[in-house]
N, C-alpha and C positions, 0 to 999 in steps of 0.2 A: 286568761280572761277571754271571753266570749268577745267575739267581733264587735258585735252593736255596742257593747256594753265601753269596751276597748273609746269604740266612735264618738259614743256619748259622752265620754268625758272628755274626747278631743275637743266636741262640738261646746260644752259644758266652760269649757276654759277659752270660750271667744276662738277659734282655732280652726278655718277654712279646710273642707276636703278637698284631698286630689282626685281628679280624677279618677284613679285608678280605686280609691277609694271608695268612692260613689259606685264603682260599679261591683262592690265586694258587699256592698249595702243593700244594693237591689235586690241581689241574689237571695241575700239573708232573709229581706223583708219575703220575699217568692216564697222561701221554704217553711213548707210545712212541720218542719224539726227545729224551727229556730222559738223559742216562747214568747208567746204573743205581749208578755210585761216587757221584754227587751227592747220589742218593735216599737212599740209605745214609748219607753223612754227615749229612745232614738229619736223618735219624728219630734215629740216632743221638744227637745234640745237641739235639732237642727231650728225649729220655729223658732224658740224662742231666742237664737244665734242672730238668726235671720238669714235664708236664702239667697247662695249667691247668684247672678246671670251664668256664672260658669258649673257651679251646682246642678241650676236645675237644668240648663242642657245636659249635664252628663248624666242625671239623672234617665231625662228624656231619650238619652241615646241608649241607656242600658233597656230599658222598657220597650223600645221599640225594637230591640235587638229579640225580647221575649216574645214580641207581637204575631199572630200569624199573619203571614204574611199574604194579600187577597191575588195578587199578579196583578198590579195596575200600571208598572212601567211606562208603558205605550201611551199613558195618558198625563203621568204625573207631572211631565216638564209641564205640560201648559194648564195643569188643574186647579184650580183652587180651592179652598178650605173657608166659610166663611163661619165663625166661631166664638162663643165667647167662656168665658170661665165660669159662669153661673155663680151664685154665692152674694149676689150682691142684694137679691131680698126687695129689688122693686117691684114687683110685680108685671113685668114688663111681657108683650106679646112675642111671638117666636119671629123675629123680625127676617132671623137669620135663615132659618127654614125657606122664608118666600124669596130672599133673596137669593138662593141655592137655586131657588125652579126658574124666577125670573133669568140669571145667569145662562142655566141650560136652556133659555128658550132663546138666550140672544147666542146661542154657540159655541160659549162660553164651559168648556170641562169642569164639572162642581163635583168635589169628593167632601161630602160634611159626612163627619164624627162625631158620636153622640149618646146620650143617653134619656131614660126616662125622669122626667121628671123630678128632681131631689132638693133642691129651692122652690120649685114652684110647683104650682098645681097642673101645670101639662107643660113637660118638655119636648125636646126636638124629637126624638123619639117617639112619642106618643102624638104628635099632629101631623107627624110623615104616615105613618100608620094608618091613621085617622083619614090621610088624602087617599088612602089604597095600596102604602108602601108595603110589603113583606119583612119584616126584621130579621126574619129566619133564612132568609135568601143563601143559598150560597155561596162561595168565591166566582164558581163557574157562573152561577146566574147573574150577578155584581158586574161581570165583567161584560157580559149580553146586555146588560144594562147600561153599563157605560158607552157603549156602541148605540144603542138603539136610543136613548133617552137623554145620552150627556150628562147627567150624573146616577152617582151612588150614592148608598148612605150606609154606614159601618156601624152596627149597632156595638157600640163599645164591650160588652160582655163578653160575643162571641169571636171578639181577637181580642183580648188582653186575659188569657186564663192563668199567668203569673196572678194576676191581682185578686183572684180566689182565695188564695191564704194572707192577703193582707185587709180586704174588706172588714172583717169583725173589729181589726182595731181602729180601723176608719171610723165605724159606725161607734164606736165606744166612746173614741177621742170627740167626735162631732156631740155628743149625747152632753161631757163636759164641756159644748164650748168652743173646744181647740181646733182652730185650722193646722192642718199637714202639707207639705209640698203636695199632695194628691189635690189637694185642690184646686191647684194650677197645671198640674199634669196633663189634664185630658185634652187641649187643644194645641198639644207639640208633641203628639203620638197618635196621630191618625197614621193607620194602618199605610193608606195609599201613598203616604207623603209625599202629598202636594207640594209645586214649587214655591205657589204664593198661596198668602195668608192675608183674610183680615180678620185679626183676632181682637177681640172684647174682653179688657181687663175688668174685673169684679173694684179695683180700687187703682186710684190715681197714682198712688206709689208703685205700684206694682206694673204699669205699662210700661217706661224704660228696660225693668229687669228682664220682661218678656220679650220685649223688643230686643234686647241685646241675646236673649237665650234663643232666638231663632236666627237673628246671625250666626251665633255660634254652629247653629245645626245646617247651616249651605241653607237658608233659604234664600231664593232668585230676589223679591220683593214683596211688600205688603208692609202694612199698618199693624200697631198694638194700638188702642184708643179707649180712653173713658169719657163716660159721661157724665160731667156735673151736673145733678140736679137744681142741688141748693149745699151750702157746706156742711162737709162731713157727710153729704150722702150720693150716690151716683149711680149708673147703671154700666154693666156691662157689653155696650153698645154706643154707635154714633146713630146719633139724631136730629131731627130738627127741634127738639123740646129743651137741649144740654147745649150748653158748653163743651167743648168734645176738645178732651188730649188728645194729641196726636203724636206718634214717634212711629217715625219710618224705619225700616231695613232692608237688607241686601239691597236692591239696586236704588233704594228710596233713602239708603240709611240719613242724609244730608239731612230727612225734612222733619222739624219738630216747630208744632202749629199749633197753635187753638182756632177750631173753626165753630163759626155760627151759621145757623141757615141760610142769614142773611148772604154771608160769605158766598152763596150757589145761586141767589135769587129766590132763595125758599122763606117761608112765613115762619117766622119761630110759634111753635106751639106750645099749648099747654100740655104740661107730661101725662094729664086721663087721656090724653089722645094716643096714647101709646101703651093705656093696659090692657092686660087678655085675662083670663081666666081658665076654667078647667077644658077639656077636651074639646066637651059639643059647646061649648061660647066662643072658643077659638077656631072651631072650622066653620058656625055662622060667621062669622068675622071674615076668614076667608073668601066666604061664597060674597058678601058687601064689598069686599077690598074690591074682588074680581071685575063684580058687577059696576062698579063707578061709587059704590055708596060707604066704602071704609071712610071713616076718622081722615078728615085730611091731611093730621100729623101724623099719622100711622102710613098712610098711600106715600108722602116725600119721603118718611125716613126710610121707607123700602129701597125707591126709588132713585135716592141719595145713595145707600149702599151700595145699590147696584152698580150705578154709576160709577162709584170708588172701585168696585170690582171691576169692571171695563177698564180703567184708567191702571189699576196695579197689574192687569195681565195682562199689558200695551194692545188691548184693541183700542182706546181711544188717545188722543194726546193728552187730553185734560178731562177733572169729573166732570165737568161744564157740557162738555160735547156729549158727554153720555147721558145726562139728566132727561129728556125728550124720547131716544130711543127706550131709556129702561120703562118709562110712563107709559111707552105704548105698549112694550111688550107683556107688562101688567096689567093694564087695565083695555087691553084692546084684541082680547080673546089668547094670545098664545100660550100665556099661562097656565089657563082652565082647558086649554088640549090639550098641554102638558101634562098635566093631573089627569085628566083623562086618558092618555097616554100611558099612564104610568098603573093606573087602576086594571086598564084590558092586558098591560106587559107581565102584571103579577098574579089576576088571573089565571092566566095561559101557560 
């Protein structure tokens, strides 16, 4: 009997994988000799099992293991990842993006992982682009760029070429409907691995398993968080418009919160204050943020992030202390030099 085949009925009969398992699985799903009806029943019956925290870590560990590798070492203890799972279909602006530049302008090492667009009409990928980033950059240039600019950005296709022979059945499964552990995969496989994370779960249930799946992987500290919109619907971000779950790890793992704006001194918003749309409506939206004239729920919830990112890589003791720094560094030019920075560094 055929591996997957072997798996799926493990998975099929309620029946957790080991480890060593998982990593017999990734392999399979990688090869290009394995058939694609197998892969498919596989993930299929892993879903409909339901994925463990211990799962998709080892998942996450076999995948990163196939990653190439960029040489980011030198930066990764103090870097962070700010991220979320996509898939949740609000329509929300690239919150994480600006909070990636804001980050690097406060000093702060920002490694985000990413791609184009696949829930929404311009992803992270496609509005770093859009600010002057390069996608095609190399390892060597990535790395002149983490020196010179404080962060990078891993365009996810060109480090994960394992995932070449499993996309078709991704793209087939998604066509019926069916979510895959792939769909939570991409923010616990950044090439650079980052110590700390604040990652954005797509659903409320699913931030604990995330949460505990990057403990599992040695992460230092950082957040998994959703956002309640209204019930049965949320976003894969914290903001000032939700209700925000909150579960900490590694050094944070103690804290599990619901916070509100109010919680920071912030005005809770209405959630149109936090949508974007295609490429060129989301980089005018940048040039307003910049300028003083974004959405005032869209300027805190940057802001707010930021600050959480300050507070989870100990430059501040609380988000509170960060909230004033991240605001200026947004809206009080260093971020549009950064952009600029980054337009003349990819240039060149």
């Amino acid at each position: 009997m055929a591996l997957l085949t072997d798996l799926s009925a493990q998975l099929s009969a309620g029946r957790d994988l080991r480890s060593e398992q998982v990593q017999a699985a990734a392999s399979s799903l990688a090869s290009p000799e394995v058939p694609e009806s197998d892969k498919a029943a596989f993930l299929v019956s892993l879903s409909a099992k339901g994925e463990t925290a211990d799962e998709v870590a080892a998942f996450a560990r076999a995948f990163r293991g196939l990653a190439l590798d960029p040489g980011m070492q030198s930066w990764a203890a103090d870097a962070i990842d700010i991220v979320g799972t996509g898939g949740d279909h609000s329509g929300g602006f690239n919150v994480s993006s600006m909070v990636v530049l804001t980050l690097a302008s406060a000093g702060v090492p920002a490694m985000k992982h990413g791609n184009r667009g696949i829930t929404s009409k311009c992803g992270s990928a496609d509005l770093l682009a859009g600010l002057g980033l390069d996608l095609a950059a190399s390892p060597e240039k990535l790395r002149q760029a983490m020196s010179e600019l404080g962060y990078v950005f891993f365009f996810a296709p060109n480090y994960h070429p394992a995932f070449k022979h499993i996309v078709p059945v991704r793209k087939a499964l998604a066509a019926e409907g069916k979510r895959t552990v792939f769909n939570i995969l991409g923010p616990l496989i950044n090439p650079g691995r980052p110590a700390h994370v604040l990652l954005g779960s797509f659903s409320e249930a699913w931030a604990p398993r995330l949460s505990e799946a990057l403990s599992n992987l040695g992460a230092t500290a950082g957040l998994a968080v959703h956002g309640v919109i209204e019930p049965g619907k949320g976003i894969d971000e914290l903001t000032t418009a939700t209700i925000n779950k909150v579960r900490g790890f590694g050094r944070l793992a103690e804290l599990e919160a619901e916070w509100r704006a109010e919680d920071f001194g912030l005005t809770t918003a209405p959630f149109d204050e936090l949508l974007g749309g295609g490429l060129a409506e989301n980089v005018a939206l940048v040039d307003a943020i910049l300028s003083g004239n974004g959405p005032r729920g869209l300027v805190d919830t940057i802001v707010l992030n930021t600050a959480v990112g300050l507070w989870i890589t100990g430059k501040t003791e609380s988000v509170q202390v960060g909230l004033e720094p991240a605001r200026e560094l947004l809206t009080g030019g260093a971020v549009r030099r950064k952009i600029a920075a980054t337009r003349e560094f990819y240039r060149s």
